[in-house]
N, C-alpha and C positions, 0 to 999 in steps of 0.2 A: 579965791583960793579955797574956802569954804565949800562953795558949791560943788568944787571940779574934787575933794576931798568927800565929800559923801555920796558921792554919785560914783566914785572908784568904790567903794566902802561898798554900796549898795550892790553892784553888778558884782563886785565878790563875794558876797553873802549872798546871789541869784544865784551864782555858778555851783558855791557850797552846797545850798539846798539843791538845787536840780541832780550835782552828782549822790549827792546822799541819798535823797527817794531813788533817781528813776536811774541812776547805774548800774554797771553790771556786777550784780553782786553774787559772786560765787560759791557754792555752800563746799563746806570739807569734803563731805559725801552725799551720793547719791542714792535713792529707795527707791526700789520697784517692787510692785506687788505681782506673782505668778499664781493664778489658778490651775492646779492640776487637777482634772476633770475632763477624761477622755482625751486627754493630751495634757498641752502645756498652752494655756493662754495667756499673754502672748507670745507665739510661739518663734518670733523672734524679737529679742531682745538689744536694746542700741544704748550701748555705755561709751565714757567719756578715754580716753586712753590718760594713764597717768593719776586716775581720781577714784580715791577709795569708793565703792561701789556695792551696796547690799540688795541682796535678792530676795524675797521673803516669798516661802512658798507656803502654798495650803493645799492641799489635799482633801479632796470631798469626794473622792469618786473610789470605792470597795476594792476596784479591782486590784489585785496582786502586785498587778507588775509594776505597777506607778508608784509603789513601796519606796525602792531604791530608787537614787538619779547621781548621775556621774558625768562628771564635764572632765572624759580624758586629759586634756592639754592642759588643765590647770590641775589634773591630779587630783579632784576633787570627788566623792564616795561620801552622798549623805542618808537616811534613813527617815522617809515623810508618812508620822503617824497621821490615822486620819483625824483632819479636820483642829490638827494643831500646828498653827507657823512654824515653819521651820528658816532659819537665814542661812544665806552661804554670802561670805564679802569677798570680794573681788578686788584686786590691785591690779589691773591688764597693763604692763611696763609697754606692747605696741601695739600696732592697729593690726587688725585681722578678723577675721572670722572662725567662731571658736564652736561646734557643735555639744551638744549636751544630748541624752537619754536616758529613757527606765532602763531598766535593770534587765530585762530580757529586750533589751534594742529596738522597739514596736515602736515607740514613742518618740521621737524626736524635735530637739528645736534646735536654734544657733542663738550664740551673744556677738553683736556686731561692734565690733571697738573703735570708735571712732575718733 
């Protein structure tokens, strides 16, 4: 009885540990980092549907237009000094493909919701 009692014991404390390190462990939100610099690198973007989601952008590049950036469908108008992050969070409620651009429309990428 002994035996057959720590050897259940054991293979439950294998199972514990194995789901503890190597399961799937989900984080509340997601981070990407965008380079704006002669576009948007990268210039499309794959988020989770349903899962808080942060975009952090940087701006390195003088030109004008890459100033503003606007994601229509989400209603979203933000204002990227240079070379200072800028975040925009995302909560996509479905799956789609969602275009974003600068502010004189040259520039484009999409966020894929997946």
């Amino acid at each position: 009885m002994d035996k057959l009692l720590v050897t259940v014991f054991g293979l439950g404390a294998i199972g514990f540990i194995y789901w503890f390190f190597f399961g799937k462990n989900e984080e509340a939100s997601t981070q990407t980092h965008v380079l704006v610099n002669g576009g948007y690198m990268p210039s499309t973007i794959k988020i989770p549907v349903g899962k808080s989601t942060t975009l952090m952008f940087t701006r390195t590049d003088a030109n004008t237009c890459l100033e503003d950036f606007y994601i229509p469908d989400f209603k979203i108008k933000k204002y990227f000094p240079m070379n200072t992050p800028v975040t925009v969070t995302l909560l996509p409620p479905t799956r789609g493909t969602f275009g974003f651009h600068c502010g004189m429309n040259m520039f484009h990428g999409k966020i894929e919701v997946v």
